[in-house]
C-alpha positions as CSV (number, residue, x, y, z in Angstrom):
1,X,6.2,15.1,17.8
2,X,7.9,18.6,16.7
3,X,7.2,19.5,13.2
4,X,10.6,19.9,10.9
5,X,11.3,23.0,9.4
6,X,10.0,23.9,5.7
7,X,12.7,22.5,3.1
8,X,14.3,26.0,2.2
9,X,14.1,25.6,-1.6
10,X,10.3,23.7,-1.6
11,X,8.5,24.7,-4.9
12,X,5.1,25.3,-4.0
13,X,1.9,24.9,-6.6
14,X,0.8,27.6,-8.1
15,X,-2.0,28.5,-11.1
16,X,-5.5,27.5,-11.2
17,X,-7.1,26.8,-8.1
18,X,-10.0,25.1,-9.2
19,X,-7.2,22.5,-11.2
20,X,-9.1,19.8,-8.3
21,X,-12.4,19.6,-10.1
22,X,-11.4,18.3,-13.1
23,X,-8.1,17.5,-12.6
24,X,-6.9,13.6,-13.9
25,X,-5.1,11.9,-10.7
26,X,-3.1,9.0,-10.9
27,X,-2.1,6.8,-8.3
28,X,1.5,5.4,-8.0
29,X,1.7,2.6,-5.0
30,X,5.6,3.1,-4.3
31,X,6.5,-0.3,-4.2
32,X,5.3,-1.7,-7.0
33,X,6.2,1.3,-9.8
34,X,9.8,1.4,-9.9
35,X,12.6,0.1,-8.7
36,X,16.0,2.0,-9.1
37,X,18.3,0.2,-7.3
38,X,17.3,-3.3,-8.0
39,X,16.4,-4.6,-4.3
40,X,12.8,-5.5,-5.8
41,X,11.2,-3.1,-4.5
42,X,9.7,0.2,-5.7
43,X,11.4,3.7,-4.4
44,X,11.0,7.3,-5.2
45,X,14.2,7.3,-7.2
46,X,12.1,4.9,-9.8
47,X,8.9,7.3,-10.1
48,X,11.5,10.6,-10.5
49,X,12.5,8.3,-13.7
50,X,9.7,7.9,-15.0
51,X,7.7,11.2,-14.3
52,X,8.1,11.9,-18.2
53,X,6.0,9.0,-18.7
54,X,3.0,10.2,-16.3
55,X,3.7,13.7,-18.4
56,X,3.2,11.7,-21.6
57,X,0.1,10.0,-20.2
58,X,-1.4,13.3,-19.4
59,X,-1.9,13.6,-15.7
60,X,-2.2,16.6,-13.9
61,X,-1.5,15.0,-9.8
62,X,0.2,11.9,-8.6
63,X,-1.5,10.0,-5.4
64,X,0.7,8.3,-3.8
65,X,-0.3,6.1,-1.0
66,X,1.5,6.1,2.3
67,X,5.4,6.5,1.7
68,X,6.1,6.8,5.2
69,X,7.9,4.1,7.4
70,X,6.2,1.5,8.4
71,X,6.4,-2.7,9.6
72,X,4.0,-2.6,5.9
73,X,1.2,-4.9,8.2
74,X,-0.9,-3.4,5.6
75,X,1.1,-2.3,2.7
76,X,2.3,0.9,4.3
77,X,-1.2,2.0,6.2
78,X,0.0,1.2,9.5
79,X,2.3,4.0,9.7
80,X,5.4,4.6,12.3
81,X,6.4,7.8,11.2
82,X,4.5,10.8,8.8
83,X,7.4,13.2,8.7
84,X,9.9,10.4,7.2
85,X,10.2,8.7,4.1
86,X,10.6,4.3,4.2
87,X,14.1,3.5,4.0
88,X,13.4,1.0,1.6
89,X,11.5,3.7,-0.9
90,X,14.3,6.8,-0.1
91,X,14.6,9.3,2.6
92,X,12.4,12.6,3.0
93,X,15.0,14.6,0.0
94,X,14.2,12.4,-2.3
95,X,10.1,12.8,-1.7
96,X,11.1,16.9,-1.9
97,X,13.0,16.4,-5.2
98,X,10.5,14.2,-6.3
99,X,7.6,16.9,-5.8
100,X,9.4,19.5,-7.0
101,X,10.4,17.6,-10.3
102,X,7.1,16.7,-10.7
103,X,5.6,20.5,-10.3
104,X,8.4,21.3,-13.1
105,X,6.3,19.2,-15.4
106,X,3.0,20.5,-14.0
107,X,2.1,17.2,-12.2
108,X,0.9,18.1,-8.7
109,X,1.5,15.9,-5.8
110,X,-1.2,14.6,-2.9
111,X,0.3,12.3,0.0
112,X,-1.9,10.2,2.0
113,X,-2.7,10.7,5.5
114,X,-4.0,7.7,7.3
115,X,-6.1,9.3,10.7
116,X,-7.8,6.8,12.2
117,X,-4.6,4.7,13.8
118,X,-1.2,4.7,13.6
119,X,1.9,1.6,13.2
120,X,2.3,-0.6,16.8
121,X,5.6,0.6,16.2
122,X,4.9,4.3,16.2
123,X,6.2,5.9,19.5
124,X,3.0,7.0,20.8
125,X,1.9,3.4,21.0
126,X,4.7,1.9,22.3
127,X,5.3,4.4,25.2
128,X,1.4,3.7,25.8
129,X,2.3,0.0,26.4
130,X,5.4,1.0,28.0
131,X,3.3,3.2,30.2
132,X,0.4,0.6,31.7
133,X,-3.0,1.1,32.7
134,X,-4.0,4.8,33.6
135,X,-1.3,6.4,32.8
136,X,-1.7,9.4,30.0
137,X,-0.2,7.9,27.3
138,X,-2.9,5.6,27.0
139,X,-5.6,8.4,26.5
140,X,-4.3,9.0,23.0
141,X,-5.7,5.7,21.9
142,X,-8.4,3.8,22.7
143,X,-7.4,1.2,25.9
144,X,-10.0,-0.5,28.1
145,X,-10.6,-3.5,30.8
146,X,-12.2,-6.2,29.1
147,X,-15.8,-7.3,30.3
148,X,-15.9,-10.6,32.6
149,X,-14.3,-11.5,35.7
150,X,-11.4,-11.5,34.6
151,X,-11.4,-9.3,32.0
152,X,-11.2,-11.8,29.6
153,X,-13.2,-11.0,27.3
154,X,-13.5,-7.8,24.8
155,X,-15.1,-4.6,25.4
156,X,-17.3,-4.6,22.4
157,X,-18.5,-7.2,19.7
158,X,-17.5,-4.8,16.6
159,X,-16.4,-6.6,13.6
160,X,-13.2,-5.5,11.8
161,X,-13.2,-4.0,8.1
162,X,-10.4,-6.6,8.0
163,X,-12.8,-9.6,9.4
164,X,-12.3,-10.8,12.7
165,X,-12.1,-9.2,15.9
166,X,-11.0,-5.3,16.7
167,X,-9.9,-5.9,19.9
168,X,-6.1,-7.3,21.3
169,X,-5.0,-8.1,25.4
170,X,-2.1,-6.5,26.1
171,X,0.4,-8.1,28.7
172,X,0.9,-6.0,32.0
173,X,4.8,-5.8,32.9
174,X,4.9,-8.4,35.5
175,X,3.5,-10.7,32.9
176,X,0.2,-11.1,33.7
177,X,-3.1,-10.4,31.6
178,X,-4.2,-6.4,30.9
179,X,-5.9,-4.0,29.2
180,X,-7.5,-4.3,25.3
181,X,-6.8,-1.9,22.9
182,X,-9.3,-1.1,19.6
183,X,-8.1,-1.7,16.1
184,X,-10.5,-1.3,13.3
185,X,-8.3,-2.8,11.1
186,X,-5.1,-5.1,12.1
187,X,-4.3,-5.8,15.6
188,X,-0.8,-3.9,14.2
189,X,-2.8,-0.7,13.8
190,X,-4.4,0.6,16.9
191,X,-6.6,3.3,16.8
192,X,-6.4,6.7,17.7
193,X,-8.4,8.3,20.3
194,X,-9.7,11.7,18.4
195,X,-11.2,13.1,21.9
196,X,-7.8,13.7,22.7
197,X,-6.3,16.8,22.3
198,X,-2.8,15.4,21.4
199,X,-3.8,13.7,18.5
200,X,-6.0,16.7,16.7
201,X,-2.7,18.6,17.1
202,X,-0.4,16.1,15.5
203,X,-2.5,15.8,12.6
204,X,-2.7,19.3,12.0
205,X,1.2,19.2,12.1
206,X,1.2,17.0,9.6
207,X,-0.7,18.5,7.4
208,X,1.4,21.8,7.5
209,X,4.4,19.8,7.5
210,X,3.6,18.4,3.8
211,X,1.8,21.4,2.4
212,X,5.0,23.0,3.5
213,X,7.1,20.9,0.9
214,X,4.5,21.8,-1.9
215,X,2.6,19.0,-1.4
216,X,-0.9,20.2,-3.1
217,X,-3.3,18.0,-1.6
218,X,-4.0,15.4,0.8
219,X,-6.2,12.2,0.3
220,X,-7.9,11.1,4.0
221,X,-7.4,7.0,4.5
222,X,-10.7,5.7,6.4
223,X,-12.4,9.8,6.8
224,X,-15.4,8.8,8.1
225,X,-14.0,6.4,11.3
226,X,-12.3,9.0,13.0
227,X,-14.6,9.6,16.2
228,X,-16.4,6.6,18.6
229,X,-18.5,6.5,20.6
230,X,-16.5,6.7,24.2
231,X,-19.5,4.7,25.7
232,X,-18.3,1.8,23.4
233,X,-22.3,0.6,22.8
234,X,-22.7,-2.5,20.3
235,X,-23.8,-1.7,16.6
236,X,-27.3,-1.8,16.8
237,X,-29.4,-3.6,13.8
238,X,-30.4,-0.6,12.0
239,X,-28.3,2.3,13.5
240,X,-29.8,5.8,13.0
241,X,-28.2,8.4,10.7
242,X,-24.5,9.4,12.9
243,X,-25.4,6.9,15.2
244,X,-23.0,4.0,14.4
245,X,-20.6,3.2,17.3
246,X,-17.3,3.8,14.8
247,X,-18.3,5.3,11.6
248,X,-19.5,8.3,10.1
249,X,-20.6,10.1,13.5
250,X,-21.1,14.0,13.2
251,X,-18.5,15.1,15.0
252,X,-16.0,14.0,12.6
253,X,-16.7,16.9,10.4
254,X,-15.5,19.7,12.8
255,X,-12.0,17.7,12.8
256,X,-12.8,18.4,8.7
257,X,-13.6,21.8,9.1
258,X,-10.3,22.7,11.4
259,X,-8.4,20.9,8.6
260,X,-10.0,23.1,5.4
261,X,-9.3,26.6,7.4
262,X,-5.1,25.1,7.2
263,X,-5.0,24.0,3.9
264,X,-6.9,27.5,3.3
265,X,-4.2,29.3,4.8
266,X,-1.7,28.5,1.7
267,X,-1.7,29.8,-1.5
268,X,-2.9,27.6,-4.4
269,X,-5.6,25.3,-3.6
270,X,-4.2,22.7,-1.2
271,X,-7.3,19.6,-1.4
272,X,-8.5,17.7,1.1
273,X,-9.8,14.1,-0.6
274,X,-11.4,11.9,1.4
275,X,-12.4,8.0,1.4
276,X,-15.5,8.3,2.8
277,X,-17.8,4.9,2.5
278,X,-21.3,6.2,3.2
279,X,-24.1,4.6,1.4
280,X,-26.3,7.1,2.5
281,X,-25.7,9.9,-0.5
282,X,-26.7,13.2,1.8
283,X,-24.6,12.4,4.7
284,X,-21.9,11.6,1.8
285,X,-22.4,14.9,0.6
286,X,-22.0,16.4,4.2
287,X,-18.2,15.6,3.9
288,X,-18.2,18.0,0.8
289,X,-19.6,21.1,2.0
290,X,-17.8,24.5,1.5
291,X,-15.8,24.2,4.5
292,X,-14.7,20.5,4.6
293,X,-13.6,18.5,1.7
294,X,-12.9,19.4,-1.4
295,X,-14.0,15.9,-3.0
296,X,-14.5,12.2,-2.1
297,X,-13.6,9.0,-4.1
298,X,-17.4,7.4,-5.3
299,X,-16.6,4.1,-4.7
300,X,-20.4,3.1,-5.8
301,X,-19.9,3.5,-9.5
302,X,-16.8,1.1,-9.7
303,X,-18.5,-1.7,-7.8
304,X,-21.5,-1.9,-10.1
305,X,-22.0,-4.3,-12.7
306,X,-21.3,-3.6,-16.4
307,X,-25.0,-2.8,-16.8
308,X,-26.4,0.3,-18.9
309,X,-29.1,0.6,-16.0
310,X,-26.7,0.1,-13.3
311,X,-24.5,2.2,-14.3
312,X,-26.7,5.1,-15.1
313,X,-28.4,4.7,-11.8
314,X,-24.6,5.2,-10.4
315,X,-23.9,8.0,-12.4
316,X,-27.4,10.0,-11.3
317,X,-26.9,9.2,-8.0
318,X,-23.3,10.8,-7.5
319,X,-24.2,13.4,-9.3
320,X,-27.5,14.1,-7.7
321,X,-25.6,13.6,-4.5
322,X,-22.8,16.6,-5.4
323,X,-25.1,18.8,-6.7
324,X,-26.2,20.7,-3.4
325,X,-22.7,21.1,-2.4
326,X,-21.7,22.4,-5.8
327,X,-18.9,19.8,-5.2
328,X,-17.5,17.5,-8.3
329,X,-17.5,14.1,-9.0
330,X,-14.9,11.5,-8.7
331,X,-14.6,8.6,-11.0
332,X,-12.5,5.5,-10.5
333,X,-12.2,2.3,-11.9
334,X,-9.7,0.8,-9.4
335,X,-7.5,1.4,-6.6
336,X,-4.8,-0.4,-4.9
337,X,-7.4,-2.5,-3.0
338,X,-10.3,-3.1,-5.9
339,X,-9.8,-6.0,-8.6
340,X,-8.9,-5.0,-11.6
341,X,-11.4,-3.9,-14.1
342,X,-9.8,-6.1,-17.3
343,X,-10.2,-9.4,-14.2
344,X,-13.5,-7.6,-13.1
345,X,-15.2,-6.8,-16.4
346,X,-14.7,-10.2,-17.4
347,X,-16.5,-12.4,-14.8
348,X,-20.2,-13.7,-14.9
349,X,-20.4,-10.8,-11.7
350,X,-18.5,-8.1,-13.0
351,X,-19.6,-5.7,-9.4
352,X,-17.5,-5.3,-6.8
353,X,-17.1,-6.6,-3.1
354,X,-14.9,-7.5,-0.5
355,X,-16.5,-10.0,0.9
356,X,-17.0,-11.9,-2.6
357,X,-13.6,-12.0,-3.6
358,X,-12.7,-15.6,-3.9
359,X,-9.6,-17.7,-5.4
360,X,-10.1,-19.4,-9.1
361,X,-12.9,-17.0,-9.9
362,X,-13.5,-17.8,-13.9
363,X,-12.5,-14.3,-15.9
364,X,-12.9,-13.9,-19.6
365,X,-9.8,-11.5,-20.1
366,X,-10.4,-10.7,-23.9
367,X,-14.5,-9.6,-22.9
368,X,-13.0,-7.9,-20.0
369,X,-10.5,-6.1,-21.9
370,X,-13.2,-4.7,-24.7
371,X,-14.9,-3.9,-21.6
372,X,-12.2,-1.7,-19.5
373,X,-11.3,-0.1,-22.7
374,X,-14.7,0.8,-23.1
375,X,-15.4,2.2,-19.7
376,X,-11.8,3.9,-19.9
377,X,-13.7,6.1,-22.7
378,X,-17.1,6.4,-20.3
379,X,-15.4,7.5,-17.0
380,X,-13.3,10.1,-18.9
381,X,-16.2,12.0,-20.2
382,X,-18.4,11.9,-17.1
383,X,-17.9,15.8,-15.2
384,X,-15.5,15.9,-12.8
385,X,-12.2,14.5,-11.7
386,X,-11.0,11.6,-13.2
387,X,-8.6,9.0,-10.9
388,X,-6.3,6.1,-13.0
389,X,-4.3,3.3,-11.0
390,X,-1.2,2.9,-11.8
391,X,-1.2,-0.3,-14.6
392,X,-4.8,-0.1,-15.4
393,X,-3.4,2.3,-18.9
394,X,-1.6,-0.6,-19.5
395,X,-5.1,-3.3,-19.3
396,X,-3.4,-4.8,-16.7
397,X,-5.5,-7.8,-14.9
398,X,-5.4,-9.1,-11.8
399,X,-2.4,-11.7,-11.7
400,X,-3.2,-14.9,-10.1
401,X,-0.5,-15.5,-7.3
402,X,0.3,-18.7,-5.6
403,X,-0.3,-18.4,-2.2
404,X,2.8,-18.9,-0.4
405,X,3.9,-15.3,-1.9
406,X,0.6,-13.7,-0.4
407,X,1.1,-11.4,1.9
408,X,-2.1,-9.2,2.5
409,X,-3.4,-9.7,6.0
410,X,-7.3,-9.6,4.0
411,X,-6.3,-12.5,3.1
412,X,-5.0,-14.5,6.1
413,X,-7.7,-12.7,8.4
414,X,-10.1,-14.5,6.3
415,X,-8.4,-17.9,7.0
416,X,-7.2,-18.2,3.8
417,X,-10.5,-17.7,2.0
418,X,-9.9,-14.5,-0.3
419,X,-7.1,-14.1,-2.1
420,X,-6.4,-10.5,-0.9
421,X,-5.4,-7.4,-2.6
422,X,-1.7,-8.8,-3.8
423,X,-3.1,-9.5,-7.5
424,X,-3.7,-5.5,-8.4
425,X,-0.3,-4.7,-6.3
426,X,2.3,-6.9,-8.7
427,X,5.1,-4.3,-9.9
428,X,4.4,-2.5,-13.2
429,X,5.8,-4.4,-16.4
430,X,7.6,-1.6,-18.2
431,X,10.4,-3.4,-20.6
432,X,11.1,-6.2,-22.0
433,X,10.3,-10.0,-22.6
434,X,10.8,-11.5,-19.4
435,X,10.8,-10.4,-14.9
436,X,11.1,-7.8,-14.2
437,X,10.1,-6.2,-17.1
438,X,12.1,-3.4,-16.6
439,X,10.2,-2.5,-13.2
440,X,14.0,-3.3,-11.9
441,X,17.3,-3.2,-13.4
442,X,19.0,-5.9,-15.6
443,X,21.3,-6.4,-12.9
444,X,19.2,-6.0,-10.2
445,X,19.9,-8.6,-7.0
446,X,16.2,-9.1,-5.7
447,X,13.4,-10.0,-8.3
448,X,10.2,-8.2,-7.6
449,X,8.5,-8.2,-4.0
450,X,5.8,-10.0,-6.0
451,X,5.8,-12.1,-9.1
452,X,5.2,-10.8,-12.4
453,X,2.8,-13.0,-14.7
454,X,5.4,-14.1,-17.6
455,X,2.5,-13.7,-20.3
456,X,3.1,-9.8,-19.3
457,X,5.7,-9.1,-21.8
458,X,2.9,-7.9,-24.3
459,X,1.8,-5.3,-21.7
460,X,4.4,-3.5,-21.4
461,X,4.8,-0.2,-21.7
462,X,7.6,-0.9,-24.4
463,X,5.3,-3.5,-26.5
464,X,2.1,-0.7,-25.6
465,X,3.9,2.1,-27.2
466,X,4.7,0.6,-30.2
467,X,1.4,-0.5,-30.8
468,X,-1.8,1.8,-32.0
469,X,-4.2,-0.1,-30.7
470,X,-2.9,-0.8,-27.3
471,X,-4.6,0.3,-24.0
472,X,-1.8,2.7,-23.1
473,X,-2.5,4.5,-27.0
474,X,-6.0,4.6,-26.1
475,X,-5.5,6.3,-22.7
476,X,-2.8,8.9,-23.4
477,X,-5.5,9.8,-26.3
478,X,-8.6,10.4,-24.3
479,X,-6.5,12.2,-21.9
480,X,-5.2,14.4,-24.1
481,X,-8.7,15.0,-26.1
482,X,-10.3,15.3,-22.5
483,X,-7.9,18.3,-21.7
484,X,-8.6,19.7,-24.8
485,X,-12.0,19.8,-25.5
486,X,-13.7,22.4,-23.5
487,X,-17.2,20.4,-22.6
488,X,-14.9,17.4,-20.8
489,X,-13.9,17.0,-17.0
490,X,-15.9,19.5,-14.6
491,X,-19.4,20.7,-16.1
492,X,-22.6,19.7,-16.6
493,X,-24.1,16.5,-18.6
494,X,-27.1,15.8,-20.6
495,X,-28.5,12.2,-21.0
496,X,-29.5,11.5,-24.5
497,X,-32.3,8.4,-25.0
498,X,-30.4,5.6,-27.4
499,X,-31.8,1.9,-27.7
500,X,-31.5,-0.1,-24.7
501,X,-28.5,-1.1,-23.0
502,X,-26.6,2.3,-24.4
503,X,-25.4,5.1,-22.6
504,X,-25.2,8.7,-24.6
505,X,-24.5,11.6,-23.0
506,X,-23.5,15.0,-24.5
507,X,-21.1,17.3,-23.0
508,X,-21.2,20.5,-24.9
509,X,-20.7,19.5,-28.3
510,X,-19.0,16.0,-27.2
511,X,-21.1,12.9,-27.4
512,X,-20.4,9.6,-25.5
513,X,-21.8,6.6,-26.5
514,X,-21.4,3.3,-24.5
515,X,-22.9,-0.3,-25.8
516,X,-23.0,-2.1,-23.2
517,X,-25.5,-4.4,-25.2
518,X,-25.1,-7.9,-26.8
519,X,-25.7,-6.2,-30.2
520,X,-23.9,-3.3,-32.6
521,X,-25.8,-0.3,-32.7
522,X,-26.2,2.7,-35.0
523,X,-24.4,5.7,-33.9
524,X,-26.1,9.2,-33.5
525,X,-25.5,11.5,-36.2
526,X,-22.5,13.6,-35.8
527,X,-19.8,15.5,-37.5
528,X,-17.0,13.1,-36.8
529,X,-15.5,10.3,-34.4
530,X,-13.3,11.4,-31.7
531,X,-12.3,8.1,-30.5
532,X,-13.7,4.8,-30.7
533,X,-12.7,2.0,-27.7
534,X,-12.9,-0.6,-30.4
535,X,-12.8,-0.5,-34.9
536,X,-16.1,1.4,-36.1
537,X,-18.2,-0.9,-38.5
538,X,-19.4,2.0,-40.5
539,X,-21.3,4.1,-37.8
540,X,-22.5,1.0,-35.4
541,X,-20.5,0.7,-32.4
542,X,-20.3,-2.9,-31.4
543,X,-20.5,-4.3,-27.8
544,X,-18.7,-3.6,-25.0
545,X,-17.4,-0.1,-26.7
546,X,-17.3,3.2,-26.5
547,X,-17.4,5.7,-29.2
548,X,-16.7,9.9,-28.5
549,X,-18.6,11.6,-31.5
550,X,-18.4,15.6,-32.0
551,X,-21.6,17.0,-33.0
552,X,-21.4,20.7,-33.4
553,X,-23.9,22.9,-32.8
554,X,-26.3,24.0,-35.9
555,X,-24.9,21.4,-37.7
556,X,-26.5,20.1,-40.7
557,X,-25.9,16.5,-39.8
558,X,-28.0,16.9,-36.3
559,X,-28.6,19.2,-33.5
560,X,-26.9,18.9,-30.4
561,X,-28.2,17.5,-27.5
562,X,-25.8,19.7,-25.7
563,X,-26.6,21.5,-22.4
C-alpha cells in the first residue's frame, strides 16, 4: 500500500531522548476510555477530553492499543488497515490532533503495530483468496496443501496462543476443498509470511508513516513470532535455543535491526517496545541490544505471586537480565489482557496465567485492594520505566460479566471455559452514581459496549478525587514524588536485609519498604515518610503495605544504604 503524505502541521517530539528509560506510560484501550458521542463506545474525541486528567495523573506517553480499523475479532488486533483510524473511534485527523494535543501537555504518544498477521479483511488477504493456489498473492502469507489424500488434514499440529488449531481450509472458486492458511491466533487473523519481501516493506511504511505524525514510539504486538520455519517441522519436546518452529527464531532480530536504523533516522528518540514472551532471560535480552529495541514489557514480575521471595527473585532476574545490554526495566501490573491486580491480589493464587483463568474464582477485594495499593508504591520505585492501565489508578477490579455479553474469542476458543479478557476491558467509571458513569454522555443513545458493575459509583474518578485516601490520590502522588525525586525511575538499586517477608530497597536517599508478611513491622530509621500505601501505626508498616521513607545521607537518624 502507498504511504500518505506527512500531515503538514504534525508536531513532532522533541527534548530528552533518553525520556524512554524512565518514562511512566499509560495505556488507554480506545473503546473503553471515553465515549464522546454517546454510541457506547470509546473514540479519540473522549481521550482529547480527558488528556488533562492523564496530565494531572502524571504521565509522560500514552499506549494506545490498535486504533486502526478492524472486524475487532480480537479487540482491534486483527487489523484491516494501519494508515486509518476505526470509524467507530474517529478518522486519521482526530488521531493527529489527538497527538499533537497531547505533546502540548508533554504526554508523548506510541501506537501499536501488530506484525505477525493482519485482519481477513485486510486487502492483501482477501486478493490472496481471491487469487487461488500459486498465484503471488498468496506468498505474502503463509498458504499450504494440507497433508493426506486429500488434503484434509492440516500441515502442522501447532497449538494456537488462542487454544485450538492454527490452521483454516480455504474453499477453491468452483467450490470445492483448497489450500490452509496459518493463524497463530484466530482463524480471522492470518499470518504474515516475513520471507517476503512485500511485507518487510509495508511495515517499514508504517512505521515512517506514524513517526511522521509525531508519533514517538511504537509498541511491537507478538515481537518474537514474526519468522517460521518455512519447512513447517512439529514443535519438538524440548526445542533448542531459536529453534521453535514459530517463536523467537534468530532471524527476527535483523527485521529489529532494519526497524531501529528508521526510527534512528528522526529526531527525538522514536522507541521501539516490544512484547516479547521469552522465558529464557539472555535471549530476552537479545531483543534489547543497542541496535534493536529500546525496551520490552517483563511480563514475569506481574504473573508472580504476592510473595517477598517471589517477587525479589522477579525483580533480580529482570534486572540481571537488562544489565548486559545497559537496557531498562519495564514494570507492569496489568494490561488489557491480564486480570486485574485488586481481582488478582485477592485470590488464594494471586500469579498469573492464561490457562488458569477460570469463571467464579473466589477474590477477597478489600485484601486485594491493600495489596495493589501496596504494589502501586513497589513497582514505582523499582529503576526503570513504569507502565499503568488505564482504571487500575482508580483500584479497579475485574468485573464479573454474565456470559451472554462476552465477547473475547479466549473465551469461546476455550469452549466456554475461561471467562476471557472482557472483565479488565469494561469502560472506565468517571462520573456519577449510576451507567455510564460518565464514560458516555447523559444523553447518550447506546449504553456501554460492556456493562459497568453498578457498585462502581465509589470508583469513580469524581468520588476518587474527592477522597484522600482513594487509589487515584495515592497514584497521582507517587507519580508526582517519583518525577521529583532524583534516585526514582531509571538508576540503580540496593537491596537492604529487613525481617522476612519484606522488601527494602534504597534508591539514592529513597527507601521502599514492602510487608508483604502476615505481621506489622518496624520501619528502618529514616528522616521522614514519603508516602505510606496504608495509615502508619507509629513507624510499623502493617501488611500488605508499602511505605517510601527518605533517609538522607550523614543523617543522624541512620546511614543510607544508598548506592
Amino acid at each position: 500500500m502507498p504511504a500518505v503524505d506527512t500531515a503538514p502541521d504534525a508536531p513532532q517530539p522533541h527534548g530528552d531522548d533518553l525520556w524512554w528509560r524512565s518514562a511512566v506510560i499509560y495505556q488507554v484501550y480506545v473503546r473503553s476510555f471515553a465515549d464522546a458521542n454517546g454510541d457506547g463506545t470509546g473514540d479519540l474525541a473522549g481521550v482529547r477530553a480527558h488528556l488533562p486528567y492523564l496530565a494531572e495523573l502524571g504521565v509522560d506517553a500514552i499506549w494506545f492499543t490498535p486504533w486502526y480499523p478492524s472486524p475487532l475479532a480480537d479487540g482491534g488486533y486483527d487489523v484491516a488497515d494501519y494508515r486509518d483510524i476505526h470509524p467507530a473511534f474517529g478518522a486519521l485527523r482526530d488521531a493527529e490532533l489527538l497527538i499533537a494535543d497531547a505533546l502540548r501537555l508533554g504526554i508523548r504518544t506510541i501506537v501499536d503495530i501488530v506484525p505477525n498477521h493482519v485482519s481477513s479483511e485486510h486487502p492483501w488477504f482477501r486478493e490472496a483468496l481471491a487469487a487461488g493456489p500459486g498465484a503471488p498473492e498468496r506468498e505474502r502469507f503463509w498458504f499450504h496443501p494440507g497433508k493426506g489424500p486429500n488434503g484434509d488434514e492440516m500441515p502442522t499440529g501447532w497449538v494456537s496462543n488462542f487454544q485450538g488449531e492454527t490452521w483454516t481450509r480455504t474453499t477453491n472458486p468452483d467450490g470445492t476443498p483448497g489450500e490452509w492458511y496459518l493463524h497463530l491466533f484466530t482463524p480471522e487473523q492470518p499470518d504474515l509470511n516475513w520471507n517476503h519481501p512485500d511485507v518487510r516493506r509495508e511495515h517499514e511504511d508504517i512505521l515512517r508513516f506514524w513517526f511522521d505524525r509525531g508519533v514517538a514510539g511504537v509498541r511491537i504486538d507478538s515481537a518474537g513470532l514474526l519468522i517460521k520455519d518455512p519447512t513447517l517441522p512439529e514443535v519438538p519436546e524440548r526445542p533448542a535455543p531459536g529453534q521453535h518452529p514459530t517463536e523467537d527464531r534468530d532471524e527476527v532480530h535483523e527485521v529489529y535491526r532494519t526497524w531501529r536504523r528508521i526510527a534512528d533516522s528522526y529526531d527525538g528518540a522514536r522507541v521501539l517496545v516490544g512484547e516479547v514472551w521469552v522465558p529464557d532471560a539472555k535471549r530476552f535480552a537479545d531483543y534489547l541490544r543497542p541496535d534493536e529495541m529500546h525496551t520490552a514489557f517483563n511480563f514475569d514480575f506481574m504473573s508472580r505471586a504476592w510473595d517477598a521471595a517471589e517477587l525479589r527473585t522477579s525483580i533480580d532476574l529482570m534486572l540481571d537480565a537488562h544489565a548486559p545490554v545497559g537496557a531498562p526495566s519495564t514494570w507492569v501490573l496489568s494490561n488489557h489482557d491480564v486480570t486485574r491486580p485488586v481481582t488478582r491480589y485477592g485470590r488464594e493464587d494471586s500469579t498469573f496465567a492464561f490457562a488458569t483463568k477460570r469463571f467464579g474464582t473466589p477474590t477477597d477485594l478489600e485484601l486485594g485492594t491493600r495489596r495493589a495499593r501496596a504494589a502501586a508504591l513497589l513497582t514505582a520505585a523499582l529503576p526503570g520505566s513504569l507502565y499503568v492501565y488505564q482504571g487500575d489508578e482508580l483500584g479497579l477490579p475485574e468485573a464479573e460479566l454474565p456470559r451472554e455479553v462476552l465477547q473475547d474469542p479466549m473465551h469461546f476458543r476455550s469452549e466456554g471455559v475461561d471467562p476471557g479478557r472482557d472483565g479488565c476491558r469494561v469502560p472506565m467509571p468517571w462520573a456519577g452514581t449510576a451507567s455510564p458513569f460518565g464514560f458516555s454522555p447523559d444523553e447518550a443513545s447506546e449504553g456501554p459496549w460492556l456493562p459497568q458493575p453498578a457498585d462502581w459509583a465509589a470508583r469513580t474518578v469524581e468520588a476518587q478525587e474527592a477522597d484522600p485516601g482513594s487509589m487515584l490520590r495515592l497514584y497521582r502522588e507517587a507519580l508526582r514524588l517519583r518525577r521529583a525525586e532524583p534516585g526514582l525511575g531509571d538508576g540503580r538499586l540496593r537491596w537492604l536485609e529487613p525481617a522476612p517477608g519484606v522488601l527494602a530497597f534504597a534508591r539514592h536517599d529513597v527507601v521502599n519498604v514492602t510487608n508483604l508478611s502476615d505481621a506489622p513491622v518496624e520501619l528502618p530509621a529514616h528522616d521522614e515518610v514519603l508516602l505510606a500505601s496504608a495509615p502508619l501505626a507509629g513507624d510499623r508498616l502493617p501488611p500488605d503495605s508499602t511505605a517510601w521513607l527518605r533517609v538522607r545521607p550523614g543523617s543522624s537518624r541512620s546511614r543510607p544504604d544508598a548506592p
